[in-house]
N, C-alpha and C positions, 0 to 999 in steps of 0.2 A: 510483187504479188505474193510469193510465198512467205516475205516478210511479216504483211496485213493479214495471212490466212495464220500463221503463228502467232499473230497479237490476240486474232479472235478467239483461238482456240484458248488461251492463254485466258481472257477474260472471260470465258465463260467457265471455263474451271473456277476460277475465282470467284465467279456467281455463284456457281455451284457447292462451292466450299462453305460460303457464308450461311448456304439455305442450310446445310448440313449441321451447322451450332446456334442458328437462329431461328428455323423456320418457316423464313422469309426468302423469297426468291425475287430479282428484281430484275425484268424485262429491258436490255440495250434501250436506252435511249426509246423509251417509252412511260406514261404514266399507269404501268398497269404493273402488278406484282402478285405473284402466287403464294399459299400462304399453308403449312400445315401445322393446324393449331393445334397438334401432340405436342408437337417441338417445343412451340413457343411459350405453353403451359410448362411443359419440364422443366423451363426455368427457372420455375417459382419454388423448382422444389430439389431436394438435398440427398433425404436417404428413401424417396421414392417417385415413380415415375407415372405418370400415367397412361393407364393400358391402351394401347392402340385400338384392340377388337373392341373396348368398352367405350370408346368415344364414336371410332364409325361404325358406328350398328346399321347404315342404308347405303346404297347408292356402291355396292359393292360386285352385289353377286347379279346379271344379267338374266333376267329372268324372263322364259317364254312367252310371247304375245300371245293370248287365247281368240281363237277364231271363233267368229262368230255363225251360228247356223244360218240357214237362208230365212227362217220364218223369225229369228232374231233383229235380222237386218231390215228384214218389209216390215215390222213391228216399230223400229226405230226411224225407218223412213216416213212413217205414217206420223210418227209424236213429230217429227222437228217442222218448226213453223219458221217464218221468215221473221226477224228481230231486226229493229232498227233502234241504234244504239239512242240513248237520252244525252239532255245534255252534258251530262259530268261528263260520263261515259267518252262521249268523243270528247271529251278535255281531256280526260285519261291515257285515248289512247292517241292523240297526238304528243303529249307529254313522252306517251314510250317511242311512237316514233322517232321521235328526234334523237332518244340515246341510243336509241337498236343500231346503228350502225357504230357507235364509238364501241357498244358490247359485241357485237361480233365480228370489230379489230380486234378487240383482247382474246378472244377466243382463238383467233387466230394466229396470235403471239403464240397461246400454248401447242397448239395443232404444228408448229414448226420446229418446237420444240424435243426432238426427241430424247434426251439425254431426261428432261427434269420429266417428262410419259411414264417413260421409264422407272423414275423412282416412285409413282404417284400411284400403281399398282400394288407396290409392295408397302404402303401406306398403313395397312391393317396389318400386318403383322407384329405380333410382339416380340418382344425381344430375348431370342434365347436362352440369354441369362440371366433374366428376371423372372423371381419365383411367383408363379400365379396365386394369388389368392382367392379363398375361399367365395364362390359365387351367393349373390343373392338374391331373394326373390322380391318383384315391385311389390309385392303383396305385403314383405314384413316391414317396409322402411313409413316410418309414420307420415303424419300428412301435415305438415306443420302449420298450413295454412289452416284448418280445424284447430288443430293442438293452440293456437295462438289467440283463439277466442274464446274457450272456456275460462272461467272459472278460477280453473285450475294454474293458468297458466303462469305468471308469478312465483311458482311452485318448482317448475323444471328447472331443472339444473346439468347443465354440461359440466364435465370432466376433463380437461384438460394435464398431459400425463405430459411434462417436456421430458427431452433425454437426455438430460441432465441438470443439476441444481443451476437454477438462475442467481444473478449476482445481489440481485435483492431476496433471496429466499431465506429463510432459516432454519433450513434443513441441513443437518449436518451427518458425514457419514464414520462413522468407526473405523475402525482398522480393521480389515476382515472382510467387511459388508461385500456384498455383490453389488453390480452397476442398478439392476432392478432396483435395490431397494435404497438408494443415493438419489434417485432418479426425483425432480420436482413433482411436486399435485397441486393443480389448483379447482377447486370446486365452486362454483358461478351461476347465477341464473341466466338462462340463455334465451328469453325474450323479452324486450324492451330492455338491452344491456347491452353495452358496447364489449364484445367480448375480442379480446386484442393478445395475437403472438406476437411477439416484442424481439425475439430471437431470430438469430440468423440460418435457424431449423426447420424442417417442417415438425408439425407438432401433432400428435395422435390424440383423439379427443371420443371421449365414450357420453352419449345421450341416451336414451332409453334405448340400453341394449346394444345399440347399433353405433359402429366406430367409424368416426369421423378424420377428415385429415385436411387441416389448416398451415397455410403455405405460409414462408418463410415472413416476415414483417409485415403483416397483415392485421384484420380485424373487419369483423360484421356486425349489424345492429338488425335484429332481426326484433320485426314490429308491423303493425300496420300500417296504414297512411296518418293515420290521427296521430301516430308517435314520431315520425319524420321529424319534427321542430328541433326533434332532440339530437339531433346529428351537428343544430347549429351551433360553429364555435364563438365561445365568449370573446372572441379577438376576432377583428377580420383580416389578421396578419396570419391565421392558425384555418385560414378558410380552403378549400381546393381552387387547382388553377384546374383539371382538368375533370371533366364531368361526364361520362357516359351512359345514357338513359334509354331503357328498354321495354317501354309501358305495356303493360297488358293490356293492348286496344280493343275497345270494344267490338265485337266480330258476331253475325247470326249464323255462323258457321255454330253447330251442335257439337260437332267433332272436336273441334277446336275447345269449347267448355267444358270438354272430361279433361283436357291434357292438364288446363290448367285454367282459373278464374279468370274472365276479365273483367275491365269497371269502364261505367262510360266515360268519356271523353271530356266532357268537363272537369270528372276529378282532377285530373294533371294540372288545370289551372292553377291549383292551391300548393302547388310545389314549390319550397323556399327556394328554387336557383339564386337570384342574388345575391339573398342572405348566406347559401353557405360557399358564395363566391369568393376569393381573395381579394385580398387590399390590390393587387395587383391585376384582378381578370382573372376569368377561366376561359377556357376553349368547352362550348358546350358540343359534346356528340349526340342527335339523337336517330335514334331508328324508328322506320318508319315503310309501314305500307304502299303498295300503289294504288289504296284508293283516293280519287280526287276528292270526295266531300273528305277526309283526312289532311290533305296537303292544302288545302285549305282552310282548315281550321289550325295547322300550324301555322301557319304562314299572315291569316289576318287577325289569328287571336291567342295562342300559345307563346309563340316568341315572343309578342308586345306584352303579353302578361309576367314574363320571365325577365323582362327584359334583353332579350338575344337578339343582336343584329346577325340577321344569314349572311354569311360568307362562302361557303359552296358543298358541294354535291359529293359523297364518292358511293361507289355502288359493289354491290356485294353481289359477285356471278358465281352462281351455284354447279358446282362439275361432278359427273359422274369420276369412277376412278382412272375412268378410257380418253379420260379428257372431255365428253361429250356435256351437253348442256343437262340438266336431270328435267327437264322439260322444254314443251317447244316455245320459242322465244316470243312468240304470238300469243300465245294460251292466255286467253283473259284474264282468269282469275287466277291462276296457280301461275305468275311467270318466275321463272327460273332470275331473278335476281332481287331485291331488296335496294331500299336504299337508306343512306346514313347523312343529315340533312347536319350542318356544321356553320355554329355560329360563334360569335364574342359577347360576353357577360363581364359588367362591370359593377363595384359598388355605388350606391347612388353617394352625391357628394364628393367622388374620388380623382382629382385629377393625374391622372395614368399618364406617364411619360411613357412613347412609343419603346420600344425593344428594339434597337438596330439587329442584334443576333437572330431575333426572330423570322424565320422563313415565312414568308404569304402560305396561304394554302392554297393546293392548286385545286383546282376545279376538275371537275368531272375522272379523278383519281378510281381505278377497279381493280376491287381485291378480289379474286379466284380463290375459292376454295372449295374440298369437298366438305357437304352438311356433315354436323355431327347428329345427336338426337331433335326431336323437332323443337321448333324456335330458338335451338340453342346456338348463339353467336359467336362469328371470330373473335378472338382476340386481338381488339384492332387497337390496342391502348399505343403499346409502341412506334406504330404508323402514324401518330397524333404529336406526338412528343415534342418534336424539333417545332412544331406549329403552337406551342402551352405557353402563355405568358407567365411572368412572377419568375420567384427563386427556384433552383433544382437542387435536387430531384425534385420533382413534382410532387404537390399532392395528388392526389387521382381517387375518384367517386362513382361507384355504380349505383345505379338505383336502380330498383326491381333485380337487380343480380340473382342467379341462382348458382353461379359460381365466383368462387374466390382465383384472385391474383397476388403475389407478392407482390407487397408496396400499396396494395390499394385498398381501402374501404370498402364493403359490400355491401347494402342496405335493402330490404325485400323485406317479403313475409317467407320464403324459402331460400333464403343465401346458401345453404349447406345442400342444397340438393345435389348439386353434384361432384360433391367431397366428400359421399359415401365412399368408403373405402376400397367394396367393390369397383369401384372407377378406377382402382391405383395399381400397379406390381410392388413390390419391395423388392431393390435391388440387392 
C-alpha cells in the first residue's frame, strides 16, 4: 500500500512537471487534459513572453451577484411565457444531453485535483522578472479588416527589424558598429503577401506605428477570402497535413458583430481544403458552435464540399480560475463548452498508404481551459499532432487565425491581432 501511494505521488509530480514546461496537464488514465495556453504560446517564442494578465482578461476576479428588487422580479415574472422548444432545438439539446455527463466527468477530474487548483489561481500573474511593457489602448491599434479594403491597401508595408543579420542578408557590420545598427530590416507589403520569419527568433515588426511580434519560424498571409487561393502550393508535396479552421459564423447576436465581422455560412463552401492538403492528407480541425442548423450544415454539406471524412469529436470546457464551469452547463445559448469537429482530407487522385505510426483519434477527447479574450481559442495544434498524416514536423494552417504560432501559417483578415506587442513582456 504505501508502495502504490509512492508511485502515485510519484506520478503525479511528473504530471505536474510536464504541465510546468508544456502547459498541458494530462488526467491518470483518462481522455481529458487541462491546458494553459500562456505556456504553451511561450513556446513559440525566444527573447519574449506573453503576458499572463494580458491573455486572461475574464473569468478571474468573482464578482458580486446583484439582487434584484421585488417590483423587478414581479416585472420579470409577468414577461416569461412558457417556450416549447422547435425542432432543431430539441436536436440540440439531446446532442448536449448525451455529452453533459462525459463533461461533467472531466470537471470532476479537475475538482479532485488539488495540486493543479492550486496552480490555476495564480495563472494571471506575471512574472516578476519580466519587464512590463508600455500599455495600449483598443482605441489606437488599427482595424485591419477596414485597412484591407481600401484603396490603399497594397500600399502598407510592415517592418520587420530581426536581431541579427540573417544568412542571406547583405548587410554588413564595421568594426566598431553597435548590435542596433548590424541588426537586419526588411521592408514588405503586409496585405495579400506571405510575410515569413524564417529564424529561430522571435522577430519585432513595426506597422502603422504600432509594433508587432512574430514567433520563431513562422508566417501569415493576411487577405480576404477572394485571396485564399493564394496560400495554394505549386506542389502537393509543399501542401499542409494539418489544418485548423476557425470561421467567423454567421450569428444575430449584435454583440457579437462589434467584436468582430461574420459572413454567412455558405462562404466557407468556397474554401480550397483539398487543394492546400498534402500529397499525403491532412487532419482537418474545425470549431464549431452548438447550434444544430450549424452541425448540420457541416455535416451534410461542408465536409462533402471539402472533402472531409468526420472521424470525432473533442470539446472545449471553459473554467473559471476556482476550477468552476463560467456558465451553467444547461444555459441554452451561452453553454460553457464548444466543440472542435475532426476529420481526414485527401488529394483527389492520391492513393495514401495507411501510417502504421499513426494513432486513431480518440473520440470524445476534453480540453479544460480558462477563456482568454472573447472567441479566442486554445492552442490545441499540439494535442493533434501524433493524430497528422504525411512527413514531420508537420505543416500546420490556420485559417481566419488571429494569432500566430511557431511553425505554422496564419491566414485571416486580422492574423496579427494578437501579436500586438502590448500582449508580450520582454524577458
Amino acid at each position: 500500500m504505501i508502495i502504490e501511494t509512492e508511485l502515485t505521488l510519484m506520478e503525479d509530480s511528473s504530471r505536474l512537471s510536464e504541465y510546468w514546461e508544456t502547459g498541458i496537464y494530462r488526467f491518470e488514465n483518462s481522455k481529458v487534459v487541462f491546458m494553459d495556453p500562456v505556456r504553451v504560446l511561450n513556446r513559440s517564442y525566444t527573447r519574449f513572453r506573453v503576458s499572463p494578465s494580458g491573455y486572461y482578461t475574464r473569468f478571474f476576479d468573482s464578482k458580486p451577484e446583484t439582487k434584484l428588487s421585488s417590483t423587478s422580479k414581479k416585472r420579470k415574472r409577468k414577461q416569461e411565457k412558457p417556450y416549447s422548444l422547435n425542432e432543431r432545438e430539441r436536436a440540440a439539446d439531446q446532442r448536449h444531453q448525451q455529452v453533459k455527463p462525459m463533461l461533467l466527468k472531466a470537471l470532476e477530474c479537475l475538482a479532485v485535483d488539488t495540486d493543479l487548483l492550486a496552480t490555476m489561481r495564480d495563472l494571471r500573474t506575471d512574472f516578476c522578472s519580466l519587464k512590463e511593457l508600455l500599455p495600449v489602448s483598443d482605441n489606437d491599434e488599427p482595424c485591419f479588416v477596414d485597412l484591407g479594403r481600401v484603396w490603399q491597401a497594397p500600399l502598407y508595408e510592415i517592418t520587420l527589424n530581426f536581431p541579427y543579420p540573417r544568412k542571406d542578408s547583405v548587410v554588413f557590420c564595421c568594426l566598431g558598429s553597435s548590435l542596433d545598427q548590424c541588426r537586419d530590416q526588411r521592408i514588405i507589403p503586409v496585405f495579400n503577401n506571405l510575410v515569413v520569419n524564417e529564424t529561430c527568433e522571435d522577430v519585432e515588426a513595426e506597422l502603422l506605428n504600432m509594433k508587432y511580434l512574430l514567433p520563431r519560424q513562422s508566417c501569415f498571409y493576411m487577405s480576404d477570402l477572394g485571396q485564399i487561393r493564394n496560400l495554394i502550393p505549386a506542389e502537393s508535396d509543399y501542401g499542409f497535413n494539418l489544418i485548423v479552421i476557425d470561421p467567423p459564423w454567421e450569428n444575430a447576436s449584435a454583440s457579437q458583430k462589434l467584436l468582430y465581422p461574420t459572413l454567412p455560412n455558405r462562404y466557407f463552401l468556397s474554401l480550397p481544403i483539398k487543394q492546400l492538403t498534402h500529397t499525403n492528407g491532412a487532419l482537418v480541425g474545425l470549431w464549431v458552435t452548438n447550434r444544430e442548423k450549424l452541425r448540420i450544415f457541416v455535416e451534410k454539406e461542408l465536409f462533402p464540399a471539402w472533402g472531409v471524412n468526420y472521424a470525432a469529436s473533442f470539446y472545449w470546457l471553459k473554467v473559471k480560475a476556482d476550477g468552476s464551469l463560467v456558465s451553467d452547463i444547461d444555459l441554452f445559448h451561452h453553454k460553457p463548452y464548444e466543440c472542435l469537429l475532426l476529420g481526414y482530407c485527401h488529394q483527389e487522385g492520391t492513393n495514401v498508404r495507411p501510417n502504421s505510426s499513426l494513432r486513431t483519434v480518440e473520440q470524445d477527447k476534453v480540453i479544460i481551459s480558462i477563456p482568454g479574450d472573447y472567441s479566442r481559442k486554445p492552442p490545441i495544434g499540439e494535442l493533434l499532432l501524433e493524430h497528422v498524416p504525411g512527413p514531420k514536423p508537420a505543416r500546420c494552417l490556420e485559417l481566419f487565425a488571429r494569432e500566430m504560432m511557431g511553425g505554422w501559417t496564419s491566414w485571416g483578415n486580422e492574423p496579427v491581432h494578437f501579436q500586438n506587442l502590448r500582449y508580450f513582456k520582454e524577458r
